[in-house]
FITOR-755728 format. One record per residue (C-alpha): residue in one letter; y, x, z. Coordinates in steps of 0.05 Angstrom, whole numbers, plus 5000, padded with zeros to 4 digits. Layout:
// residues N
AYXZ/...
//
This chain:
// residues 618
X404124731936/X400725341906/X403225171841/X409825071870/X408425891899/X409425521968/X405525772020/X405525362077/X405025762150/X398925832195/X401425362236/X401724882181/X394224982160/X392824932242/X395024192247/X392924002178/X385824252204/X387023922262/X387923382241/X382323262186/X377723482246/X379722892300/X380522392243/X372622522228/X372822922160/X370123462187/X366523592123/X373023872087/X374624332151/X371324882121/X374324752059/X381024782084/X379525442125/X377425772057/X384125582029/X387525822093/X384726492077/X387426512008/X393926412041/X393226902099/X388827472115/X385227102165/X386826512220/X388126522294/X385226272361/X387225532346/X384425612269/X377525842304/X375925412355/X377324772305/X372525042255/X366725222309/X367824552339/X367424142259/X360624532252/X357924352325/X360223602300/X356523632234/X349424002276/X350024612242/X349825012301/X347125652274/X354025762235/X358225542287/X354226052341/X354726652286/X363026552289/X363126732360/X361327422338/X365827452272/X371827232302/X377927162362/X374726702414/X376226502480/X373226052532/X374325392493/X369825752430/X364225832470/X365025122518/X365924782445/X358725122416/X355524982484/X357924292479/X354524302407/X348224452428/X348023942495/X350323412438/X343523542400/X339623502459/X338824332465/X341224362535/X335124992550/X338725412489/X344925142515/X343825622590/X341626182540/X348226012504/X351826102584/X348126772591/X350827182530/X358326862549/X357627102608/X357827882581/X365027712548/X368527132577/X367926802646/X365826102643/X369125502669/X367824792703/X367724412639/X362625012612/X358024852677/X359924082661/X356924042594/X351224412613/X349124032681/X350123292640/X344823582583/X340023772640/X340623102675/X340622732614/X332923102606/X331422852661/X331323532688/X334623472745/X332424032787/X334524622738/X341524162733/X341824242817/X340525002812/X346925122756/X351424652805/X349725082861/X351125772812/X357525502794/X359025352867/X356526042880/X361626342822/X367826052860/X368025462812/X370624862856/X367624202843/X372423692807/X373022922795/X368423142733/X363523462757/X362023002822/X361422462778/X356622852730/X352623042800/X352822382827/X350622012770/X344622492747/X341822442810/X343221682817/X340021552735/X334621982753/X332721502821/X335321932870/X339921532895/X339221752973/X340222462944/X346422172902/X349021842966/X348822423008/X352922912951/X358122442953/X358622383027/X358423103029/X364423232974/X368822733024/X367323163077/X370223813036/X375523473020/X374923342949/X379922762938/X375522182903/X378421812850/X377021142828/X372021382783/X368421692826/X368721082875/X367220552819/X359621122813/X359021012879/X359620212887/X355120232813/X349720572855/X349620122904/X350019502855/X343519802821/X340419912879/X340819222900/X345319362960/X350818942947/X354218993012/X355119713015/X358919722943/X362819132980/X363819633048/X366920203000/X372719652971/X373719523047/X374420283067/X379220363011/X383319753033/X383420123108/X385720753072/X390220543019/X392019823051/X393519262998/X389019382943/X392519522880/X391119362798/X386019872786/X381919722851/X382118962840/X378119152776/X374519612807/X371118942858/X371518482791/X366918942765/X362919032828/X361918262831/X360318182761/X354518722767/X351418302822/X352317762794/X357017432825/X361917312753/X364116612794/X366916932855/X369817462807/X373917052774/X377216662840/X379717472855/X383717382789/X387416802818/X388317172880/X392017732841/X396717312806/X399317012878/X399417642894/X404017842843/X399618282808/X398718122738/X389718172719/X390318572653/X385618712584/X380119132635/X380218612686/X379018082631/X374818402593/X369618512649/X369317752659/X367917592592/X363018122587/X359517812642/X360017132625/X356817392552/X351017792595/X349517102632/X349216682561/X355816342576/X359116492509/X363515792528/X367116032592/X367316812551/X372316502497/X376016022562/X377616672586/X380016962517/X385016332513/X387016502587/X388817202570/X392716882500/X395916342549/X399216892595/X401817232535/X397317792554/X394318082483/X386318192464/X385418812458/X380219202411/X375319302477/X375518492479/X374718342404/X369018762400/X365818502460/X366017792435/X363617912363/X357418312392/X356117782436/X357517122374/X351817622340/X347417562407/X348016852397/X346616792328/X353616552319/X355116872254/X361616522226/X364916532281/X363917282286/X366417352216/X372716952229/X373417302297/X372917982255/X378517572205/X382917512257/X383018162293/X384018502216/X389418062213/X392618302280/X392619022257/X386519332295/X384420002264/X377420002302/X374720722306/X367020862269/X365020602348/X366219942337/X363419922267/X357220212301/X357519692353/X358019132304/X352119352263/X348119452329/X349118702348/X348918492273/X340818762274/X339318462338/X339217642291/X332917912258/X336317722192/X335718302140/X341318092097/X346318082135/X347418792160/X350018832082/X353818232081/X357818382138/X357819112121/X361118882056/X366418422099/X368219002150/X369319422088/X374118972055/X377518832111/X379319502122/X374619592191/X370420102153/X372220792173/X368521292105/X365921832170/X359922182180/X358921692233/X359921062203/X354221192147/X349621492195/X350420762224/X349520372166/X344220822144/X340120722208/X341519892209/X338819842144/X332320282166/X331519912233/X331019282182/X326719572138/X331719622073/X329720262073/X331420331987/X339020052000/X339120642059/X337521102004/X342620921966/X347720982028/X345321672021/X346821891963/X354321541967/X354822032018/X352422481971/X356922371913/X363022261970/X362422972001/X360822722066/X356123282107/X348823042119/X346123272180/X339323292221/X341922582256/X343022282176/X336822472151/X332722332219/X335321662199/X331921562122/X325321892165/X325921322207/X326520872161/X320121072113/X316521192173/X317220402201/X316120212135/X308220552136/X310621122078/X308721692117/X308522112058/X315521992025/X317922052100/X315122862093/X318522832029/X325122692062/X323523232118/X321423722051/X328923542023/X332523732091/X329924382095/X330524572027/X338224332038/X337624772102/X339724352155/X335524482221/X331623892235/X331923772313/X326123472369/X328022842339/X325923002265/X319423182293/X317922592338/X319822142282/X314822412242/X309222462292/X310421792302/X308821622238/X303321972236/X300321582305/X301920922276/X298821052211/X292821412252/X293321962230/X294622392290/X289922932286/X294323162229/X300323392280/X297824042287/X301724292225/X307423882253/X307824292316/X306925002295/X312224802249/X316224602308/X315425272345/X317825582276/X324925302295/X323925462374/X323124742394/X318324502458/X315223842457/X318723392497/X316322882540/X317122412475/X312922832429/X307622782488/X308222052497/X305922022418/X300722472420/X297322152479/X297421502454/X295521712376/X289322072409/X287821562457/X288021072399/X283121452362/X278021432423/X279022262422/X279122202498/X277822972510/X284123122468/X288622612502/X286822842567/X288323592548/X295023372516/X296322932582/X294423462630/X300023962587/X305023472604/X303423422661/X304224192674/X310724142646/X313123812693/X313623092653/X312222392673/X307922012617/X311021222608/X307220682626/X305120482552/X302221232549/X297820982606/X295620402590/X293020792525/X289721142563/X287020632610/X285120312551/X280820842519/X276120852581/X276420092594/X274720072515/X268820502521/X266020162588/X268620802629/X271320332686/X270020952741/X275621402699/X280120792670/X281620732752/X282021352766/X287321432706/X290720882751/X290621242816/X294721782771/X299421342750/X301221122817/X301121792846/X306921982788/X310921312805/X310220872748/X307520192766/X302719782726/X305719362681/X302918672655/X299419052594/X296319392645/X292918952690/X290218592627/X286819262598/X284119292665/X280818612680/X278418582605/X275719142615/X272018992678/X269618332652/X265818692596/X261919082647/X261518442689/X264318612752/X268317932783/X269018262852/X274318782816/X276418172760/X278217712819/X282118242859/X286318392804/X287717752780/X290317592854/X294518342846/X297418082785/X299317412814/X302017712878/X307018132827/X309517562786/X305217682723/X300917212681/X294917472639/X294917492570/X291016892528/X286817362505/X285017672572/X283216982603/X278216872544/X275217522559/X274817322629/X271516662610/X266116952554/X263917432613/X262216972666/X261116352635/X253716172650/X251715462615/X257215032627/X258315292696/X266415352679/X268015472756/X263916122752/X268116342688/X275416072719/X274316412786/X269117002783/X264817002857/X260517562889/X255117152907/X254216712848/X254917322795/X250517762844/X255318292836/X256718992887/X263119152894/X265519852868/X267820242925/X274920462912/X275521212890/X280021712926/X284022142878/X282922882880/X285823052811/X291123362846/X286224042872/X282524052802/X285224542751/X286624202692/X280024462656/X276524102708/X280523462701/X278523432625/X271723432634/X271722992696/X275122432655/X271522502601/X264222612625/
//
């Protein structure tokens, strides 16, 4: 067109960025805007807020948060670079993000949206409460959104009475529910095990809205099916047809997804013929549901003819379903084929060349330990244009870090800065998690004055890995100082962080702290697990003390858990006297001469953490 002295209008150059930014090559944006400029002294609003919200899609943040100083912007600049940041998992620069827009341009719902989700989604629930309440404060009003945001981050982070009450509460000030925010509150109630309520809300809604309609019918199928209860499910499909109402692709789809959940890939495809039967089409939702769960099953040609067929019918799957293929495809255990059918998808045309779709294939081929044919992925990328990001490279980390090559995984790292793109929380825990499995944790110290370089806190992940490398290495004073700053922080160690623990004391014949470490865990609400109770009636048999092996092997029979092979030989090389086996199957007081170990009460809670450290470790 330039050659042609055309010059095609702003609003031209708007959609044209427009649309290379929602069909995913967002890597040309900015190549497009510098042409723009050639054309016209410089863009407007529209032009702006599409090239801030390409960088926040490729991570590089840092350019896209120096634009809201360079250029026009409005609400939907700054709710796009806040979005960014919650997308990356920076939801505490994200509020910092709130305070500075707050000097300019008033923020809206979906600004407070973005930023309550991040904070619920780390698991910080408490700061997310305190912003809902300052928005409420501000005059925002609550929407459809934002209850559900509320309602579910209290619900996913177990506070599900607290969840209940909020919704209860928006009824009363008359926020009009939707069925969204109804199907939240049933799903609570499904998870929670309390069937009958979720049942009691589709009863309510009949009183309120009398004959249930399409999208409520779905809204009990999917009820049912989430209890469990796929069989009576179904009959309400028959009941809609007499009723006149015709079950469509959702209602459908949540059956077969059910029957797939339950093993039943049989009665998943009677269902598929059904919906062919009553001339009511597959959609892309059902093929892909199907060929995940032929994959779950090992069923491999008949997920590549089911992929045949829905080519065939015209589907242009987005880079999700790609990614959802290549998920299930990994799941067989059979390295090969992520390539194979990566090779089918793209000659069938259900390979979308995005950002997304390599950083998919990228990380299928790490997770399966191909981590050379990943490589190459990368540079095709490379040679195609396509913008690497923290996420891409994260991946390739991953990958030489599962496959023990610690050091060409700090090579990798070495290559993204030098490229300078940020590496996130997640670069770092990749890499200290290398390090622990290769034990070589006491070398993270570089790693995380590194981190505070870029302004990044250790998360409760980066914790988890530093326990458990230092536990591993029997440094029990440094594990207890890392746990104890987690603690402080206000994060909840997982159970296998525990049990590391557990298993440092129970290792060393420190029975008196390994149970103490217990009466922690329970105090923070995680619950022994199986791994657990063997670690601790190993351990006790090594010290022989039946009384405490015999109460826990009752405790661990009361919960449904079996011991470990390995634990009952420990059990039996302890107590076995002779060939007395009764004394080695079923440890007694009397016969082993044994005192019981009066039970400890925990006090950790009044200690500073100083004094915790050399408590468990004296």
């Amino acid at each position: 067109m330039r050659q042609l002295e055309l010059n095609p209008s702003l609003n031209s150059w708007n959609i044209l960025l427009h649309k290379f930014n929602s069909r995913g090559f967002v890597s040309q944006v900015p190549v497009l805007y510098r042409e723009l400029l050639l054309c016209h002294s410089k863009g407007n609003l529209f032009t702006h807020n599409v090239l801030i919200h390409a960088y926040c899609k490729m991570g590089m943040l840092e350019i896209a948060l120096n634009l809201l100083k360079e250029v026009e912007i409005d609400v939907v600049s700054y709710n796009t670079v806040i979005w960014g940041f919650c997308e990356q998992e920076l939801g505490d620069l994200a509020v910092g993000i709130l305070s500075d827009m707050e000097r300019n341009i008033s923020p809206n719902a979906v600004t407070y949206g973005s930023l309550i989700d991040a904070l619920f989604k780390a698991k910080n629930y408490e700061n997310a409460l305190e912003l809902y309440n300052e928005m409420l404060q501000k005059g925002i009003e609550s929407n459809n959104f934002i209850v559900d945001l509320v309602f579910n981050g209290l619900r996913k982070n177990g506070k599900i009475e607290e969840a209940q009450s909020y919704f209860n509460e928006m009824l009363k000030r008359g926020v009009s529910m939707d069925c969204v925010n109804y199907t939240s509150l049933m799903d609570g109630f499904v998870k929670k095990g309390d069937t009958s309520s979720a049942l009691k809300i589709v009863q309510e809604l009949m009183e309120k809205n009398g004959a249930l309609d399409l999208v409520l019918y779905n809204v009990l199928i999917n009820c049912l099916c989430l209890s469990g209860q796929t069989g009576e499910a179904k009959n309400y499909i028959m009941e809609m047809k007499k009723l006149g109402l015709d079950p469509d692709c959702v209602s459908y789809n949540t059956l077969i997804s059910a029957r797939l959940k339950e093993g039943k890939l049989d009665e998943a495809f009677e269902l598929f013929n059904e919906m062919k039967e009553n001339n009511l089409n597959p959609n892309l939702v059902t093929y892909e549901t199907l060929i995940v769960g032929l994959f779950e099953q090992n069923k491999l040609n008949e997920a590549r003819d089911l992929l045949h067929e829905m080519s065939n019918l015209g589907f242009c799957p987005s880079p999700i379903t790609y990614k959802k293929v290549m998920q299930a495809c990994c799941k067989n255990g059979k390295k090969d084929n992520v390539m194979i059918f990566h090779e089918i998808m793209v000659k069938l045309g259900l390979f979308s060349p995005v950002k997304i779709s390599y950083d998919t294939l990228i990380h299928s081929l790490c997770t399966n330990g191909l981590i050379n044919k990943a490589i190459l992925v990368l540079e095709e990328m490379k040679e195609k244009g396509i913008a690497q990001d923290a996420i891409t490279y994260n991946c390739v980390i991953l990958g030489h870090c599962n496959s023990g090559q610690i050091e060409k995984a700090f090579d990798i790292f070495n290559e993204m800065i030098k490229l300078k793109i940020s590496p996130n929380i997640a670069s770092f825990n990749t890499l200290l998690g290398g390090l622990e499995s290769t034990k070589r944790i006491e070398e993270a110290q570089n790693l995380l004055d590194e981190m505070r370089n870029y302004r990044l806190a250790p998360n409760n992940i980066t914790y988890d890995i530093l326990i458990t490398g230092h536990a591993k290495k029997r440094n029990k004073k440094e594990a207890i100082r890392v746990y104890c700053e987690m603690i402080s922080k206000g994060f909840v160690p997982k159970i296998s962080t525990f049990n590391a623990l557990i298993s440092d004391f129970a290792g060393a014949g420190m029975m008196k702290q390994a149970r103490e470490m217990c009466n922690e865990m329970e105090k923070r609400g995680v619950e022994m697990n199986n791994s657990t109770f063997d670690i601790l009636i190993s351990g006790w048999s090594r010290v022989l003390n039946g009384f405490e092996v015999r109460k826990l092997l009752g405790e661990m029979k009361e919960k449904g858990f079996k011991p470990h092979k390995s634990t009952l030989n420990n059990v039996c090389r302890a107590f076995s006297r002779g060939n007395n086996v009764w004394k080695a199957r079923k440890p007694d007081l009397q016969t082993l001469n044994l005192t019981p170990t009066k039970t400890l009460t925990h006090r950790s809670s009044s200690l500073t953490r100083e004094e915790r450290i050399k408590r468990w470790t004296r």
